[in-house]
N, C-alpha and C positions, 0 to 999 in steps of 0.2 A: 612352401615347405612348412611342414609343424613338425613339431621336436618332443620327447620327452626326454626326463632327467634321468629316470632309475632306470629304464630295461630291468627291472627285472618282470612286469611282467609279461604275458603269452602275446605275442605277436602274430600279423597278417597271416593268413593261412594259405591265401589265395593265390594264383599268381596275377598278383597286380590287380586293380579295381576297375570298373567301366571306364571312368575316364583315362586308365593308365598309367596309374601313378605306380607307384613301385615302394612297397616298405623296406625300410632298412635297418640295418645297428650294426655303428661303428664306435670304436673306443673315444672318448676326449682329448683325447692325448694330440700332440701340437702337429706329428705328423697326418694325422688320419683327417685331423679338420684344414689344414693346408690342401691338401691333395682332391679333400672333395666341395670346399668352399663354393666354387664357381658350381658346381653341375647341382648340390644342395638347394643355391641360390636362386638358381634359374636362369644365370647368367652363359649356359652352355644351351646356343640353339638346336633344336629340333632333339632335344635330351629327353627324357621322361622326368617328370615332376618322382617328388621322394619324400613318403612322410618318415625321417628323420626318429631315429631311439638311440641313445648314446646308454653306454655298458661298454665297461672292461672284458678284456677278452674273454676270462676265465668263465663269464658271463654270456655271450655272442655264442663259444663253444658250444655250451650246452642248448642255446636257443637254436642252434642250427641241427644239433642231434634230435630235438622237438620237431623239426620241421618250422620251426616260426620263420614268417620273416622271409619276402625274394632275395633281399641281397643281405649278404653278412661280410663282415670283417672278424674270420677265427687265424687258430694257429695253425702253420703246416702238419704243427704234429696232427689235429683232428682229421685231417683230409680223409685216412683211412677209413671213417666212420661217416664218412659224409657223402662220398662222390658217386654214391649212388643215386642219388636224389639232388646232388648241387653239380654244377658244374666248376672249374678252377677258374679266373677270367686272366686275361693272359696281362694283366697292366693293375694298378691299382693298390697292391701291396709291398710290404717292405722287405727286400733283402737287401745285402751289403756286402759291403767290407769293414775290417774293423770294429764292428759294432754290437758282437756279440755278446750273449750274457758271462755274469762275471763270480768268482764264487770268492767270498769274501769270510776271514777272520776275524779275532781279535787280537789276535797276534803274530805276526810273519812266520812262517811257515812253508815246509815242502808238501807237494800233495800226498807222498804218503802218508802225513801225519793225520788225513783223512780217514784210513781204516778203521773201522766201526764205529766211526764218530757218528753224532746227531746234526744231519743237514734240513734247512730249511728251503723248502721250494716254494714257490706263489702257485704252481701248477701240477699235475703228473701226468695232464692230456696238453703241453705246452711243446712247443719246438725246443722253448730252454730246457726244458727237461731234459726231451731227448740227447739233446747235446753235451750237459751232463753225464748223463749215461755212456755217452759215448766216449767220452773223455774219461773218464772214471774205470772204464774196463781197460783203458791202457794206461793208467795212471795213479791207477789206487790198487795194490797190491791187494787182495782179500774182500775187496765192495766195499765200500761205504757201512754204515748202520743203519739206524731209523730216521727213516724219511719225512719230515714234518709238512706237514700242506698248512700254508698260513695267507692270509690277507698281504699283496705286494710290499703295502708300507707298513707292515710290522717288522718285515725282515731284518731288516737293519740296526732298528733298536733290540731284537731279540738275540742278536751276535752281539752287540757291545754290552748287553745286561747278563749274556751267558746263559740264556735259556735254552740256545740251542748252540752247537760247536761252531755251524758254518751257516753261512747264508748264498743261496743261487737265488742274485739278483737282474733285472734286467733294466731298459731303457735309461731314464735320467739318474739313475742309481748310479752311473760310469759317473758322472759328475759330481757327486753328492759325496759320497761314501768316507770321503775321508773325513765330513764335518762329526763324524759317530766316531772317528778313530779308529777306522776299523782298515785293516789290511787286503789288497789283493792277492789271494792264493795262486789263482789262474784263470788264464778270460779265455772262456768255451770256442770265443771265435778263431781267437790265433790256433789253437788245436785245429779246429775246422778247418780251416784256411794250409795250415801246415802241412793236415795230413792228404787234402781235395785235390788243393786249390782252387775251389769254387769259392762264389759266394754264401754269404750264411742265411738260408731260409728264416726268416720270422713268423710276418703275418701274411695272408692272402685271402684275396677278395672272390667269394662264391657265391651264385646267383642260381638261383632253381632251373634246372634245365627242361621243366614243364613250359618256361617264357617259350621256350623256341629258337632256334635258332637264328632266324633276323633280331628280334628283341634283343637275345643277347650279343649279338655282335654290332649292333646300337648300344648296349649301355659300356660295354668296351671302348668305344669309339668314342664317348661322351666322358668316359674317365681318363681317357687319355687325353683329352680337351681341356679338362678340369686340369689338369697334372700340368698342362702345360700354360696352362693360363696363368698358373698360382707361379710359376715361376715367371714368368713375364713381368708378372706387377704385383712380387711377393707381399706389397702395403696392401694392395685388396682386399687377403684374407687375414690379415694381424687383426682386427676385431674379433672377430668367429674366431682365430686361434687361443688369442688369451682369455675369450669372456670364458671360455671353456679349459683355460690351462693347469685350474686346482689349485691355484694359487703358487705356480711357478713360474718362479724367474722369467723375467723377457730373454735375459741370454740364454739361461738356460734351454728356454721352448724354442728358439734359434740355432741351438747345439742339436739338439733334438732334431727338429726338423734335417738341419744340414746333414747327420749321419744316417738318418733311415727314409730320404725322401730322393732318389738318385735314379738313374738311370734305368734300372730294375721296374722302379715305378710306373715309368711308363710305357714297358714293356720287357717283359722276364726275358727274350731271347735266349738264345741257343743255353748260353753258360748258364740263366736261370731254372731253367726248366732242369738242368742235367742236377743243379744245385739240389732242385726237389727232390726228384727221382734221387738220387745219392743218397740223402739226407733219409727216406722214407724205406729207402731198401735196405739201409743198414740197420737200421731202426729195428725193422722185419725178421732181418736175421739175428738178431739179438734178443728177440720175441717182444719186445714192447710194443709194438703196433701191430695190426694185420696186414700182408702183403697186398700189394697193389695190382692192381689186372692191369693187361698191356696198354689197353686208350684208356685208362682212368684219366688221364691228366689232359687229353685233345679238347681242346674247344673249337667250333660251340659243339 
């Protein structure tokens, strides 16, 4: 495996190299290197070798709208934009329960007190987005205001410093949030959840469907290997998780992991998949995304 730090720049074009390696980019974050630790390593037999590029999502999104890169780790919201050229891989990414994003204060508050306010997002091509939005048209009487797209770890100090009225944050930010003093409004996921009953789509793993269909139903097969390895003998990957954790908490990247690395991960099943689908067609009819064709989502 080789690695680099910044993703940002233009990635593999090809699919895979003579010998078969496979380029990739996945986030840093505690979940994504748990889950691909062993197949990264080489430690998943008859896997394909991966040269390794680490980049935040907001980041992978766009390299996958490029074309870079076989395999990626984006949000469900980009899916619309991509499944022409990637396929969805049915194991590998994160949905849940409980775990969705959260839209925070600086002072307690009902969500109408949202109406034209300034919200801060990390994304507008993100699942949290979406789900905001979606929340937000049954919840904010008249829409929201202006929409601010900011850096993830600005969000938080720019709600307690009042640069902006609200912040929609996501992952260890559920944990954090209160050391800024800042207030939960409402968490995107219990909406989700309340109004589904699915799981909440996050992120998910796409892989070029130029590989083919044996390749990709091997690096499937090799992620779910990974997924199940890491929980077997979760000490394995705690090096590869923290050298890359950003200088978070051991508990913390252990909270992390615990809520967004489940069942889902190593394979979306029935209620995953409907999660998707759910999540992408409401989206659709509310026009923030493009509608989906009927097998967009079938692998391989």
């Amino acid at each position: 495996m080789s690695e680099s730090e910044s993703g940002t720049g233009g990635g593999v074009r090809g699919t895979g190299d003579e010998a078969g390696r496979l380029s990739i980019a996945y986030s840093p974050c505690p979940n994504d290197t748990f889950v691909f630790d062993a197949v990264a390593h080489g430690r998943v037999p008859g896997a394909p070798a991966l040269d390794v590029t680490f980049a935040d999502i907001d980041l992978t999104n766009g390299m996958a709208e490029r074309g870079e890169y076989d395999v990626l780790k984006v949000s469900y919201a980009a899916l619309p934009w991509l499944l022409d050229e990637y396929a969805l891989l049915p194991c590998g990414g994160a949905l849940g329960r409980g775990c969705g994003p959260l839209v925070l204060t600086r002072e307690a508050s009902l969500p109408g007190a949202l109406a034209g306010r300034t919200v801060a997002v990390p994304s507008e091509r993100s699942t949290a987005y979406l789900l905001f939005r979606l929340w937000a048209a049954d919840q904010v009487p008249g829409g929201v205001g202006e929409i601010v797209v900011m850096p993830f770890h600005e969000i938080m100090p720019a709600v307690r410093d009042g640069k902006v009225d609200a912040g929609l944050v996501i992952h260890e930010a559920r944990f954090t949030y209160q050391n800024y003093g800042l207030h939960k409004l409402a968490d995107m996921g219990e909406h989700w959840e309340a109004t589904t009953g699915l799981p909440i789509p996050l992120g998910a793993i796409i892989a070029r469907r130029s590989l083919g269909a044996e390749r990709l139903t091997a690096l499937a097969d090799a992620l779910r290997s990974s997924v199940r390895m890491a929980w077997d003998d979760p000490a394995a990957s705690r090096p590869y998780v923290l050298a890359h954790a950003q200088e978070m908490d051991a508990d913390v990247a252990d909270q992390h992991i615990g809520l967004y690395v489940n069942e889902f991960t190593a394979d979306l099943g029935e209620d995953g998949y409907a999660a998707v689908r759910g999540l992408l067609t409401r989206a659709a009819a509310e026009g923030l995304v493009p509608p989906l064709a009927p097998d967009a989502l079938r692998f391989p």
